[in-house]
C-alpha positions in Angstrom: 60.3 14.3 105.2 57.9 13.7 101.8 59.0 15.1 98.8 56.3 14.5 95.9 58.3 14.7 92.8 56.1 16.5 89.6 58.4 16.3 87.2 58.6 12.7 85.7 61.9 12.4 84.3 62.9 9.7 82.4 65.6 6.9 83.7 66.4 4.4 80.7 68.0 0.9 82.1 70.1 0.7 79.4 71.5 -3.3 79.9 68.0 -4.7 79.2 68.1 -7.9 76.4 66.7 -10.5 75.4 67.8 -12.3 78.4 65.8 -10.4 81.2 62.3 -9.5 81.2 61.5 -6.3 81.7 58.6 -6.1 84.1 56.3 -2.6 83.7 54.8 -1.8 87.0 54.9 0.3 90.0 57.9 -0.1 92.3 59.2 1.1 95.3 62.8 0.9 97.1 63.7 1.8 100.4 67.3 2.0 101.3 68.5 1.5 104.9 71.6 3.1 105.0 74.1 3.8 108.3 72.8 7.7 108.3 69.3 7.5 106.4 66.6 5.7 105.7 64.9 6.7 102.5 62.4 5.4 100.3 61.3 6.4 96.2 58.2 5.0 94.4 58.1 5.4 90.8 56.4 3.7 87.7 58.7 1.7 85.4 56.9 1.8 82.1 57.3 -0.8 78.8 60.5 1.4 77.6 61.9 0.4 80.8 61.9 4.5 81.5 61.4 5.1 85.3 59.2 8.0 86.5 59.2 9.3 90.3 56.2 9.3 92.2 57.6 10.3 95.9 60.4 10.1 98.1 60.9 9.8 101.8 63.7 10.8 103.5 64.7 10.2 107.4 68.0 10.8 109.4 67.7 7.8 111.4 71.8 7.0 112.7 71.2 3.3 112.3 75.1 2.8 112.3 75.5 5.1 115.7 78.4 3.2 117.2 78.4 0.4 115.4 82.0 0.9 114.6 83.1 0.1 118.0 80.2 -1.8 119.5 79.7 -4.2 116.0 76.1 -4.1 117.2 73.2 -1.8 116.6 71.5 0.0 118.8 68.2 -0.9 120.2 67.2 3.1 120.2 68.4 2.9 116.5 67.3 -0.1 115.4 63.6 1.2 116.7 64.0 4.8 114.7 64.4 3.1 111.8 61.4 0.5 112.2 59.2 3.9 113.2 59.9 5.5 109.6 60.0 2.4 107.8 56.6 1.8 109.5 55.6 5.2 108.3 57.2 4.2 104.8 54.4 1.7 104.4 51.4 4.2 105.4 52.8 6.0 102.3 52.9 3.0 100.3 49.5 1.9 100.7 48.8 5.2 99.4 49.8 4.1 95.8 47.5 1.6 95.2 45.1 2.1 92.6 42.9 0.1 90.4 45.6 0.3 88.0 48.3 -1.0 90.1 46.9 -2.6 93.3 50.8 -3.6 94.2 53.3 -1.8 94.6 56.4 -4.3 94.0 58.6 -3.1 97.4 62.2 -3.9 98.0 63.8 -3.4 101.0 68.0 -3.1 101.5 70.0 -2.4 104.6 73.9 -1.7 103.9 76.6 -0.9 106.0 75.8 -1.0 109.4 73.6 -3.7 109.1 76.5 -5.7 107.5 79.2 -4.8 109.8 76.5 -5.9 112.9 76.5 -9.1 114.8 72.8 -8.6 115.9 71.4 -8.1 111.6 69.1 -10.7 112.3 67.8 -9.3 115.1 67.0 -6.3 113.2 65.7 -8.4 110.1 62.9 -9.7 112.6 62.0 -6.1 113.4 61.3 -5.1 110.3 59.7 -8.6 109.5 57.0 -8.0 112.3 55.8 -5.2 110.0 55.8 -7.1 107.0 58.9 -6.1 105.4 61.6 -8.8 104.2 64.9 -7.2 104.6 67.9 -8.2 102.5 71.4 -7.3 103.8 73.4 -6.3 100.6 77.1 -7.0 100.3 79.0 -3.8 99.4 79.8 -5.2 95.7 76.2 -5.9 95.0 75.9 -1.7 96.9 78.2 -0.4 94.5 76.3 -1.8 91.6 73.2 -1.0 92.2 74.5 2.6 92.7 76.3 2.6 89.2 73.1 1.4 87.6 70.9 4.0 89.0 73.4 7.0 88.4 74.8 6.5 85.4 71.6 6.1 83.3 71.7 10.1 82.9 75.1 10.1 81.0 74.6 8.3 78.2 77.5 7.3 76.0 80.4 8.7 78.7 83.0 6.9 80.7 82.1 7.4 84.5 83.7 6.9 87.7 80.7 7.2 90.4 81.0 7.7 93.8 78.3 6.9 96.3 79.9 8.2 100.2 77.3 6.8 102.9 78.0 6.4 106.4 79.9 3.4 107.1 81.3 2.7 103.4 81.7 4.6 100.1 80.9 2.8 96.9 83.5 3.6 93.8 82.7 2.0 90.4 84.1 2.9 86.9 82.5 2.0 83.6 80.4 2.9 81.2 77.0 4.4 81.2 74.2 1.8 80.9 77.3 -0.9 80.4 78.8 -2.9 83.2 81.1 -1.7 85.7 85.0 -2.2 84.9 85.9 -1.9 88.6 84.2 -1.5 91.5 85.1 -1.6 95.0 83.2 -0.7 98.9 85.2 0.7 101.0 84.9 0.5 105.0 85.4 4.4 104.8 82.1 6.1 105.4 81.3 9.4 107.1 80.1 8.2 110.6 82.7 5.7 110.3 85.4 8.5 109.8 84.0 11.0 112.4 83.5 8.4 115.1 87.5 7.3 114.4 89.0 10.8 113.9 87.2 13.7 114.7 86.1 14.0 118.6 86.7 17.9 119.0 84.7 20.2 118.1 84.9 21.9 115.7 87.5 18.8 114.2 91.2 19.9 115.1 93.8 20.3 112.1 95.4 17.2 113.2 92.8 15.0 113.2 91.6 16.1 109.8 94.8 15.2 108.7 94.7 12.0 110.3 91.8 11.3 108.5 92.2 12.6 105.1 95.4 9.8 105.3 93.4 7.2 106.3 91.1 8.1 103.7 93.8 8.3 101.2 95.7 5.3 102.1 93.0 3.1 101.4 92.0 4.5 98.3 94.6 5.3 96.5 95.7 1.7 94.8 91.8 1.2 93.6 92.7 4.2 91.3 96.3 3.6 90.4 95.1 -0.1 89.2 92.3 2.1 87.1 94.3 4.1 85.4 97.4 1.3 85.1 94.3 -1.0 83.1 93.9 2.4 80.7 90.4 3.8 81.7 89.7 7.6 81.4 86.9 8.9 82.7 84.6 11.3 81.0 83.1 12.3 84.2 83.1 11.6 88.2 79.4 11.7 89.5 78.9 12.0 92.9 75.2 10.5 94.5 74.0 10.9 97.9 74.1 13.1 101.1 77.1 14.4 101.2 77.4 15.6 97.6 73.6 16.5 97.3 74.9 19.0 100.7 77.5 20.5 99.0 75.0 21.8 96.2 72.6 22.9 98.5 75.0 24.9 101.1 76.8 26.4 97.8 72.9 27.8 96.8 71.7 28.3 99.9 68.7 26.5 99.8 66.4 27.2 102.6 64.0 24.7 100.8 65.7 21.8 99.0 65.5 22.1 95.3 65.6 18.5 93.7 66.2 19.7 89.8 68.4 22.6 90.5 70.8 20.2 92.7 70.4 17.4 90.0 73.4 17.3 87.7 74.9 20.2 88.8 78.6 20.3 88.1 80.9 21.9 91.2 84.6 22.5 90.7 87.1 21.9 93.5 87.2 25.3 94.6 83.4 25.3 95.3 83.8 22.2 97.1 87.1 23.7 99.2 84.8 27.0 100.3 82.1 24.3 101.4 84.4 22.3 103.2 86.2 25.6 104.8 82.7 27.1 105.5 81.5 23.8 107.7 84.5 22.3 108.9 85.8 25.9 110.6 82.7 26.1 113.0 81.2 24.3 116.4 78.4 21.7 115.5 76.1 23.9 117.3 76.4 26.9 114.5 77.3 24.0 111.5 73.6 22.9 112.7 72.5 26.6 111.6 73.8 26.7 108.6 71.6 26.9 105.3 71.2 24.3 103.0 72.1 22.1 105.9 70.1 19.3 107.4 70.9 19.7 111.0 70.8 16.0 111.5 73.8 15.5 108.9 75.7 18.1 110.5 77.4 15.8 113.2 79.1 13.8 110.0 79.3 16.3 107.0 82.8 17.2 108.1 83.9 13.6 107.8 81.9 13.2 104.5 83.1 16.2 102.6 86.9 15.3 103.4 86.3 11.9 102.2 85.0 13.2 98.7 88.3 15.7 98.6 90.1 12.9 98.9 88.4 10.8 96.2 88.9 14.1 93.9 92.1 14.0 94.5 92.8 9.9 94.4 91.1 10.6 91.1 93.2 13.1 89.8 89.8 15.1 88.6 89.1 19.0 89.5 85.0 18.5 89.8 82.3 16.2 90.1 78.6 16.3 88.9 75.9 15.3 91.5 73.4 13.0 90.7 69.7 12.7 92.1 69.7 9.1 90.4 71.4 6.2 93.0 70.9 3.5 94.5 67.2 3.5 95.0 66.7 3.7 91.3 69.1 0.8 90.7 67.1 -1.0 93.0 63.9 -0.4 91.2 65.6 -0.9 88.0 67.1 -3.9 88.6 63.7 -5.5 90.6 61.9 -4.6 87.3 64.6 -7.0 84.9 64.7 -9.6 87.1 
């Protein structure tokens, strides 16, 4: 799916000294993830602002029993080389006599870490030209702060990113270094191939799950609040939370800006939840503001961010357009 963004809204990397160079340019990151694969291109200009050009978008299950097997797919592995393949159509697309190269970085994250045959999936991707780098969920999580948090200037912000084998939680301040961070083997495939084979999801294996969920979160945020950091905000990037805005609209047609920063309470969140995880995949499939290819693990993904709410102890979260693909840009354009 191509989205070609018009509005150019500014991103300020806000840890730029005199120690990195900042590199003006045209970029583009594509982010391998264990549900998507997605892609943005954007200018960086001398302020270090970042301006969208396009995204790309594809539901693409790399981490499709990888939980169990440790191994990707070969059907998954080759899904993801078909868009990335497309990926590159678009990027050639950019070129101009202005910027004949477009600087492109390329991350896998979960699934490709928890898989015994990465490599084999490296050399895929390296038959089409692309260099693949395997990112360790601490370097994940930062890469997500940096991208979300440069739309909050001056606040304290705990930042969730939920994906589909791990969610990424760092606190800190905006533009400033994380104070804690942490990538948790809790993602929403993960959880929905552990826990929830019935369909629609029983009581007691939502319950199973939310305490699984709970269980291994909890002590990151009792040692957060123990070291005296309050958060001015919990922003929440990605799929799941991007979902959550959409079903709560109804947006037959995604809306970029009018999901971006939007600010939903617990109860809106709860209706969500109630409204998805009460019905057969076959009618969640149909709902709107649904991709029907997320609707297999948006059960799992919603109950994980209840759970961080509550692990938390905050009542909403703001969702964020701004992740990981712009902390990858960001950060390739101060190296």
């Amino acid at each position: 799916m191509r989205c070609s963004v018009s509005s150019r809204r500014p991103f300020v990397e806000k840890d730029v000294d005199g120690s990195r160079a900042l590199h003006a340019g045209r970029y583009a990151a594509i982010d391998i993830g264990t549900v998507t694969c997605r892609m943005l291109v954007a200018d960086v200009d001398e302020q270090g602002r970042l301006h969208e050009l396009d995204r790309e978008y594809q539901i693409t299950n790399l981490g499709e029993g990888v939980d169990a097997s440790g191994v990707l797919k070969p059907e998954a592995m080759e899904r993801v080389a078909s868009a990335v393949k497309g990926y590159r159509e678009v990027l050639d697309s950019f070129a101009s006599p202005d910027h004949p190269h477009v600087r492109a970085t390329t991350m896998a994250t979960s699934a490709a870490r928890d898989a015994r045959n990465a490599a084999e999936f490296a050399d895929m991707l390296a038959a089409l030209g692309v260099s693949l780098s395997v990112i360790p969920g601490q370097k994940e999580a930062s890469l997500s702060f940096k991208g979300a948090s440069c739309d909050f200037p001056g606040e304290q912000l705990v930042v969730v990113d939920i994906g589909g084998g791990s969610t990424e939680i760092v606190a800190g301040p905006s533009g400033g270094d994380p104070v804690k961070s942490h990538s948790f083997n809790i993602g929403c495939r993960r959880v929905t191939e552990k826990f929830l084979a019935s369909d629609p999801p029983s009581c007691a294996e939502l319950q199973a799950a939310r305490a699984w969920i709970s269980s291994g979160m909890s002590s990151f945020f009792e040692e957060l609040r123990a070291s005296g950091f309050h958060a001015d905000r919990l922003v929440a990037v990605a799929g799941t939370a991007t979902t959550v805005v959409s079903i709560r609209e109804h947006m037959s047609v995604y809306d970029t800006a009018r999901v971006h920063k939007a600010l939903v309470d617990r109860p809106a969140l709860d209706q969500v939840y109630e409204q998805l995880r009460s019905v057969a995949l076959a009618d969640r499939e149909q709902i709107v503001g649904l991709d029907p290819g997320r609707a297999p693990v948006i059960v799992a993904g919603m109950v994980i961010l209840q759970s961080v709410l509550d692990s938390a102890g905050m009542d909403s979260f703001t969702v964020s357009e701004s992740d990981i693909l712009h902390g990858i840009i960001l950060d390739a354009a101060t190296r």
